[in-house]
N, CA, C and O atoms as a GROMACS GRO file, in nm:
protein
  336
    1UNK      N    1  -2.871  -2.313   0.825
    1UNK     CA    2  -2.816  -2.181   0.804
    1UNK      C    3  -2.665  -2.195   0.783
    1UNK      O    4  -2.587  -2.204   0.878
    2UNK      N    5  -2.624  -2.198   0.642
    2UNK     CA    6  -2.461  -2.173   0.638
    2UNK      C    7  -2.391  -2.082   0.737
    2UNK      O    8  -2.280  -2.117   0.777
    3UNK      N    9  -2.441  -1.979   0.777
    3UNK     CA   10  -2.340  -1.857   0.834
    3UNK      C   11  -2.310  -1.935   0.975
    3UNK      O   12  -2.198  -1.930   1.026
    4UNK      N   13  -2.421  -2.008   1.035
    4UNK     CA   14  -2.406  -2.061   1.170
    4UNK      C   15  -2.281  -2.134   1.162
    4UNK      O   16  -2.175  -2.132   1.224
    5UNK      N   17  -2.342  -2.219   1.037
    5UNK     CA   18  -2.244  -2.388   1.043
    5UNK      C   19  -2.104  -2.353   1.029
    5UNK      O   20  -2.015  -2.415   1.089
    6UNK      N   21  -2.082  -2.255   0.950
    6UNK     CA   22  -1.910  -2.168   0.876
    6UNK      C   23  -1.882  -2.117   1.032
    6UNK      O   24  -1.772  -2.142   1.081
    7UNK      N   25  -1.980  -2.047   1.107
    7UNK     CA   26  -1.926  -2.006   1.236
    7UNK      C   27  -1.880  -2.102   1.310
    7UNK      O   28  -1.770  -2.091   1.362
    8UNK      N   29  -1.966  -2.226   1.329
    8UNK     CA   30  -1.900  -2.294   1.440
    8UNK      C   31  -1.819  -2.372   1.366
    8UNK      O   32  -1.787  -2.448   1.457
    9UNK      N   33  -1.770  -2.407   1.286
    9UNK     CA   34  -1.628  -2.472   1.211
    9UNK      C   35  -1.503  -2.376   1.234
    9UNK      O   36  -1.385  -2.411   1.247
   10UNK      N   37  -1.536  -2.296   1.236
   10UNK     CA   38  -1.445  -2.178   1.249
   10UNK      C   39  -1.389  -2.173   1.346
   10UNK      O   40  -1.268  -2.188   1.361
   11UNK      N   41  -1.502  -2.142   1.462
   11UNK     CA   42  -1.454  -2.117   1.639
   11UNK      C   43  -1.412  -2.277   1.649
   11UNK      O   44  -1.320  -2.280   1.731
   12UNK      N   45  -1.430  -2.366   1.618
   12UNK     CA   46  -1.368  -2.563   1.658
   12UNK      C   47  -1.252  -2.510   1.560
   12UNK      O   48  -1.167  -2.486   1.646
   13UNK      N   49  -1.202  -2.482   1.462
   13UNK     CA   50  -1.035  -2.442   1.419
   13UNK      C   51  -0.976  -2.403   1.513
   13UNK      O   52  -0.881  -2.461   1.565
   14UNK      N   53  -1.034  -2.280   1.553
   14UNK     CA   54  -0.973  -2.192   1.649
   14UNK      C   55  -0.975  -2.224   1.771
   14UNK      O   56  -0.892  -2.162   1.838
   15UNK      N   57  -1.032  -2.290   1.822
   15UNK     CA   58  -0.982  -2.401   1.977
   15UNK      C   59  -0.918  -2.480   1.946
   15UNK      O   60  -0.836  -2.503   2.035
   16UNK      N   61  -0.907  -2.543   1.864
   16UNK     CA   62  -0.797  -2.662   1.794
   16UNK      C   63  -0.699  -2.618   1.859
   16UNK      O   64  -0.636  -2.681   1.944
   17UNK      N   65  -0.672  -2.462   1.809
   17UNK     CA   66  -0.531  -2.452   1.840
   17UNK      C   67  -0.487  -2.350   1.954
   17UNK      O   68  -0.378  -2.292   1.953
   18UNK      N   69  -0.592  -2.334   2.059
   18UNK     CA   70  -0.606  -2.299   2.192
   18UNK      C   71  -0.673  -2.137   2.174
   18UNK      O   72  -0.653  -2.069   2.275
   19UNK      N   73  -0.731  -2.082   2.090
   19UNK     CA   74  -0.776  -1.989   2.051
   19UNK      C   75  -0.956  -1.977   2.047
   19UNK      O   76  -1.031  -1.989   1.950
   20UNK      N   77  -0.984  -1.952   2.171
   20UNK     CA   78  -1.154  -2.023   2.258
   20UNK      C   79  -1.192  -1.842   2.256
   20UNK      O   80  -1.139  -1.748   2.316
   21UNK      N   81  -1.311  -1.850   2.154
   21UNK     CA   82  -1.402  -1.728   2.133
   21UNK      C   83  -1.532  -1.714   2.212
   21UNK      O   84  -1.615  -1.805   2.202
   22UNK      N   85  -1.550  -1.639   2.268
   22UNK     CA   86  -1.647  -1.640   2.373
   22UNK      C   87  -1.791  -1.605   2.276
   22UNK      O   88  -1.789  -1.531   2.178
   23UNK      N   89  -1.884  -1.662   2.316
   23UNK     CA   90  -2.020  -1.610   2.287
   23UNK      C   91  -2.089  -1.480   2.298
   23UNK      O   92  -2.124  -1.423   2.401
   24UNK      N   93  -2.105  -1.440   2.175
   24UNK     CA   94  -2.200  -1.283   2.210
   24UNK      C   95  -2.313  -1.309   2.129
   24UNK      O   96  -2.343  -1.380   2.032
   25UNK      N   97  -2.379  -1.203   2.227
   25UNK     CA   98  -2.523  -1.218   2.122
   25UNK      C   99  -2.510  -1.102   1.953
   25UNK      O  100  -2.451  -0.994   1.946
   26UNK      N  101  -2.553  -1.143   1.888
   26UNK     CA  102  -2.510  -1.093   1.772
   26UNK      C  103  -2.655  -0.991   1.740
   26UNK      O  104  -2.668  -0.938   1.630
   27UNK      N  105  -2.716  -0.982   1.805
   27UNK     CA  106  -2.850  -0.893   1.810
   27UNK      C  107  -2.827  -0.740   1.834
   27UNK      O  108  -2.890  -0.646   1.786
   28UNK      N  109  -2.688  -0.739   1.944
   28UNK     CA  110  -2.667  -0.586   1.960
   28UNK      C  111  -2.593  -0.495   1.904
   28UNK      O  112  -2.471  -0.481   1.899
   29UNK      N  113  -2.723  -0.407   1.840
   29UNK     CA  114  -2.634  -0.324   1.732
   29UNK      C  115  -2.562  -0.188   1.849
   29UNK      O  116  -2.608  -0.137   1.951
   30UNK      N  117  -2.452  -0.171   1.785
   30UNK     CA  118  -2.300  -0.082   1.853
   30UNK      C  119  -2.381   0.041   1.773
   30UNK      O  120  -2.409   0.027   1.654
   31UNK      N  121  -2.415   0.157   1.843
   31UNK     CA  122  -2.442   0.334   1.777
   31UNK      C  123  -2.272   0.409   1.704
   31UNK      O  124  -2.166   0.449   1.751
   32UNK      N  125  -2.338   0.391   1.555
   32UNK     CA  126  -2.287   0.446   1.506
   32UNK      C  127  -2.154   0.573   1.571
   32UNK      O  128  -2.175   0.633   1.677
   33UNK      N  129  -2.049   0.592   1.501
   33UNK     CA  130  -1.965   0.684   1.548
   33UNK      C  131  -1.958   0.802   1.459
   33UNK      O  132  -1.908   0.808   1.346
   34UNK      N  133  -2.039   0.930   1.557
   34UNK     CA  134  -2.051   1.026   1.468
   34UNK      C  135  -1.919   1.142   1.516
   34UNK      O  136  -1.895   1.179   1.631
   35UNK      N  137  -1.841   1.187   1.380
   35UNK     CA  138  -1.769   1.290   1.429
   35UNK      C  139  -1.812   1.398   1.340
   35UNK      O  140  -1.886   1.395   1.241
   36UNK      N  141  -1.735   1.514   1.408
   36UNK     CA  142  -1.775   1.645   1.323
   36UNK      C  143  -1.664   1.670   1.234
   36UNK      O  144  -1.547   1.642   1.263
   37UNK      N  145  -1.694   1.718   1.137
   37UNK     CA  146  -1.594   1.680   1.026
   37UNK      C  147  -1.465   1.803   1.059
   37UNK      O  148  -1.479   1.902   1.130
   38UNK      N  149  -1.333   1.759   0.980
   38UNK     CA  150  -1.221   1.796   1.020
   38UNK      C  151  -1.244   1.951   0.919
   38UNK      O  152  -1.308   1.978   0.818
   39UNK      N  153  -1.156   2.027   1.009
   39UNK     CA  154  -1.116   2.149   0.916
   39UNK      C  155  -1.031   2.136   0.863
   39UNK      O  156  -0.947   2.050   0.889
   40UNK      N  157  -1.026   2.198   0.792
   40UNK     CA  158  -0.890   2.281   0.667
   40UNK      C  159  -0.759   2.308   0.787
   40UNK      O  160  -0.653   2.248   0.771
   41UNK      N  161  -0.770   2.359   0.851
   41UNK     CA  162  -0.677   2.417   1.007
   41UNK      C  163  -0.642   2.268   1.043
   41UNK      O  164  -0.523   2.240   1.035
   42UNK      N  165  -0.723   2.175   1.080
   42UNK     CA  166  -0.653   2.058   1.168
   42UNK      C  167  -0.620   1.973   1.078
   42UNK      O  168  -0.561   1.870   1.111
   43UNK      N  169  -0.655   2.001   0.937
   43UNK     CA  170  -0.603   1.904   0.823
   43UNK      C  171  -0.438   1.928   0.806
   43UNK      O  172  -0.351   1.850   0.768
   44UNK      N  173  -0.431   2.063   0.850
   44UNK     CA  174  -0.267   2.163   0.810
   44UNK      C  175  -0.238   2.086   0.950
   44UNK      O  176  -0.131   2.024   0.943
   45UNK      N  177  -0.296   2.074   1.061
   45UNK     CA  178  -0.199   2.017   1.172
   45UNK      C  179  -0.158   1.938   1.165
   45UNK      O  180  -0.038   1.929   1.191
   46UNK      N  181  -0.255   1.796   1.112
   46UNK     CA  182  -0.230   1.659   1.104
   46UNK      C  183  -0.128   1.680   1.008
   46UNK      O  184  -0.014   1.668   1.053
   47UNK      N  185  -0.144   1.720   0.846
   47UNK     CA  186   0.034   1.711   0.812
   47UNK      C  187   0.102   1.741   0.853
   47UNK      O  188   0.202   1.680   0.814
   48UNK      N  189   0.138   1.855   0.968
   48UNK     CA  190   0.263   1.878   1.037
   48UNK      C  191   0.294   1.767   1.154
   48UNK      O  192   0.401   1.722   1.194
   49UNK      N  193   0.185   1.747   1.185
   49UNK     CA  194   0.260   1.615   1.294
   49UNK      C  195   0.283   1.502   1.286
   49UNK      O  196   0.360   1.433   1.353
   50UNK      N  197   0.194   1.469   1.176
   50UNK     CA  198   0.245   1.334   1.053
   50UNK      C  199   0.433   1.360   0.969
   50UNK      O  200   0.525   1.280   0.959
   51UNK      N  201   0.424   1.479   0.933
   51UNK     CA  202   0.576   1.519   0.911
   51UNK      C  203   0.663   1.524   0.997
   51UNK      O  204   0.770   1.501   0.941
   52UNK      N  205   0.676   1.541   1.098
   52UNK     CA  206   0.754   1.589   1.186
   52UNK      C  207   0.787   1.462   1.253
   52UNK      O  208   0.895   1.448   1.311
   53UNK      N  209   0.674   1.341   1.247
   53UNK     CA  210   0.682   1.220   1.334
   53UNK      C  211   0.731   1.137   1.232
   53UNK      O  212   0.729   1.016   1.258
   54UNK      N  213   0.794   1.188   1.076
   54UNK     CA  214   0.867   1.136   1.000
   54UNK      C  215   0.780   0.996   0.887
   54UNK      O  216   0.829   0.887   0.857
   55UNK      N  217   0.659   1.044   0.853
   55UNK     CA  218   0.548   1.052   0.818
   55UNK      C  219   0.600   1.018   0.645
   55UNK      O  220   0.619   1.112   0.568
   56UNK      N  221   0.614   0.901   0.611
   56UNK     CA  222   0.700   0.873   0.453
   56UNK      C  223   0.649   0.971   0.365
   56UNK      O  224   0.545   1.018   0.413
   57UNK      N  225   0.684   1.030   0.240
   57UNK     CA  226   0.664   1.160   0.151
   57UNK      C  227   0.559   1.074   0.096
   57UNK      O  228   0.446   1.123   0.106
   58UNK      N  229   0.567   0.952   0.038
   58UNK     CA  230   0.486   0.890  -0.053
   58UNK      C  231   0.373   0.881  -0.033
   58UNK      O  232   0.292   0.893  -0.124
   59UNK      N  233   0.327   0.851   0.131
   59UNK     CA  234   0.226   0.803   0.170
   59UNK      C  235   0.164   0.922   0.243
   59UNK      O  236   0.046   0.911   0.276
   60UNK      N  237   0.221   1.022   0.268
   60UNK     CA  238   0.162   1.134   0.357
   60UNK      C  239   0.014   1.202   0.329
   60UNK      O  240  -0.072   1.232   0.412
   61UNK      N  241   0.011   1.217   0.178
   61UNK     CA  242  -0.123   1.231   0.176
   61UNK      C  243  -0.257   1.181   0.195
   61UNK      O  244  -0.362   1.235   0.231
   62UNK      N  245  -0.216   1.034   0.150
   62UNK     CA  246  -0.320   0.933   0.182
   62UNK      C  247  -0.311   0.934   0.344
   62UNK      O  248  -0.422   0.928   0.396
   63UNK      N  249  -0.190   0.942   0.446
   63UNK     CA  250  -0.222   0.921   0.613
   63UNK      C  251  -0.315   1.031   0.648
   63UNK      O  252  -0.416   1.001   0.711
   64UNK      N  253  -0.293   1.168   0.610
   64UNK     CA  254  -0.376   1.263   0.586
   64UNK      C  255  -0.486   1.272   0.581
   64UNK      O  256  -0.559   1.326   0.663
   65UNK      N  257  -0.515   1.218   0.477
   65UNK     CA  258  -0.695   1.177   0.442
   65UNK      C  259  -0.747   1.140   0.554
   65UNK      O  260  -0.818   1.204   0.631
   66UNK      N  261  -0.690   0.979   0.566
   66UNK     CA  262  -0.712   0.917   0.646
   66UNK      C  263  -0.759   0.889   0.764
   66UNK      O  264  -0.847   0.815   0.807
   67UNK      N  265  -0.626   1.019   0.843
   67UNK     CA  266  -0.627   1.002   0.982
   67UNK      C  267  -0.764   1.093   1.055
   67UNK      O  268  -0.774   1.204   1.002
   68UNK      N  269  -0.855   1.070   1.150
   68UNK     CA  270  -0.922   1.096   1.177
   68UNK      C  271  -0.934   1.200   1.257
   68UNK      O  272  -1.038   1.265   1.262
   69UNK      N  273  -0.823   1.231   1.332
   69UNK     CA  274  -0.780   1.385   1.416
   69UNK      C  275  -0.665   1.388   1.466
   69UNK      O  276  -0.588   1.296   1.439
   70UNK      N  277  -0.635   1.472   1.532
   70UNK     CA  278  -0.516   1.539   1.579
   70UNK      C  279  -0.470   1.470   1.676
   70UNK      O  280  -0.351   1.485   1.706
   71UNK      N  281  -0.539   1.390   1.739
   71UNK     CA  282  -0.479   1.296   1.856
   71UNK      C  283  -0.470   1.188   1.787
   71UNK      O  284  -0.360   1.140   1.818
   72UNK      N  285  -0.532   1.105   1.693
   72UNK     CA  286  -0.494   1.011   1.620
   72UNK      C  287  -0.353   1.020   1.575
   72UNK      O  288  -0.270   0.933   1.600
   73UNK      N  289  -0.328   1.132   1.505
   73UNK     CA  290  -0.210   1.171   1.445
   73UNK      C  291  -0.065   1.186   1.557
   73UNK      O  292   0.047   1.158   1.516
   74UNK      N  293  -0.086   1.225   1.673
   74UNK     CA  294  -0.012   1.264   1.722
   74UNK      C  295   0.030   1.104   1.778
   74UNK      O  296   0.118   1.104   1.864
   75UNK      N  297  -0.026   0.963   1.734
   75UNK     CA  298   0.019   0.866   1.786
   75UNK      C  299   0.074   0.765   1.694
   75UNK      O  300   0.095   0.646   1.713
   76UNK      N  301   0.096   0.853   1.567
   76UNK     CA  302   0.167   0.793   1.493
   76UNK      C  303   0.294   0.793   1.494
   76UNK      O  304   0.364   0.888   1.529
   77UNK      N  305   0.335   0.670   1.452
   77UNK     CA  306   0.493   0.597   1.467
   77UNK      C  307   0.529   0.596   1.306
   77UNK      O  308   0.450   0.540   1.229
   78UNK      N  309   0.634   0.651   1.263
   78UNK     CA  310   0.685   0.563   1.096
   78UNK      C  311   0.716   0.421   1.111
   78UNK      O  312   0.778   0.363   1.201
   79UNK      N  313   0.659   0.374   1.000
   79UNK     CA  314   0.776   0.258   1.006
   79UNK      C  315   0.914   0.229   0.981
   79UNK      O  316   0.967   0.266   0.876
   80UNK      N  317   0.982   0.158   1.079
   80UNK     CA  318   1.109   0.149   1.070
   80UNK      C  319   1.176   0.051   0.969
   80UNK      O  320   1.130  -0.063   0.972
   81UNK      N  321   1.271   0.074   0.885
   81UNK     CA  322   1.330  -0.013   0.769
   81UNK      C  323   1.228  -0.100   0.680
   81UNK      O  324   1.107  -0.117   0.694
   82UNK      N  325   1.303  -0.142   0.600
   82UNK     CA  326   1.238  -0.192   0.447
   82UNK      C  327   1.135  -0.092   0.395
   82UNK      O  328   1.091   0.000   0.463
   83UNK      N  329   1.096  -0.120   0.252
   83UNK     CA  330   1.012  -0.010   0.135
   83UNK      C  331   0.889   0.016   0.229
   83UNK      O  332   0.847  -0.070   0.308
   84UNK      N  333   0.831   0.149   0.214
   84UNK     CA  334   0.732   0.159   0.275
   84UNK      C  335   0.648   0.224   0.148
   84UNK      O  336   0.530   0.255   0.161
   0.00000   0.00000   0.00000
């Protein structure tokens, strides 16, 4: 099985250089993450607190889209110096 052999070449790189991945079983599937979709209202919030938290003009719409709710948003940082 390639995927095995690529795995364990991988994890022996990555102890090489003191970076030791622990074993999981790869059988357990994680339940889906269901949310309820955003309104129009918390879409207008997230741009105001994406703006206000200084939220670049260029990129604001796409963070917008993006961001998944209002507490997401409210933990956004801009980035500081060079092109964004």
């Amino acid at each position: 099985m390639t995927t095995a052999r690529d795995r364990a070449y991988l994890k022996g790189q990555l102890a090489s250089v003191g970076i030791l991945l622990e074993d999981r079983p790869t059988d357990v599937a994680r339940p889906p993450v269901v949310r309820d979709p955003i309104t129009t209202d918390e879409r207008d919030e997230i741009r105001r607190i994406l703006m206000s938290a200084g939220a670049p003009p260029r990129s604001l719409e796409w963070l917008v889209a993006s961001c998944p709710s209002i507490d997401d948003a409210r933990t956004y940082r801009a980035p500081t110096g060079g092109q964004y």
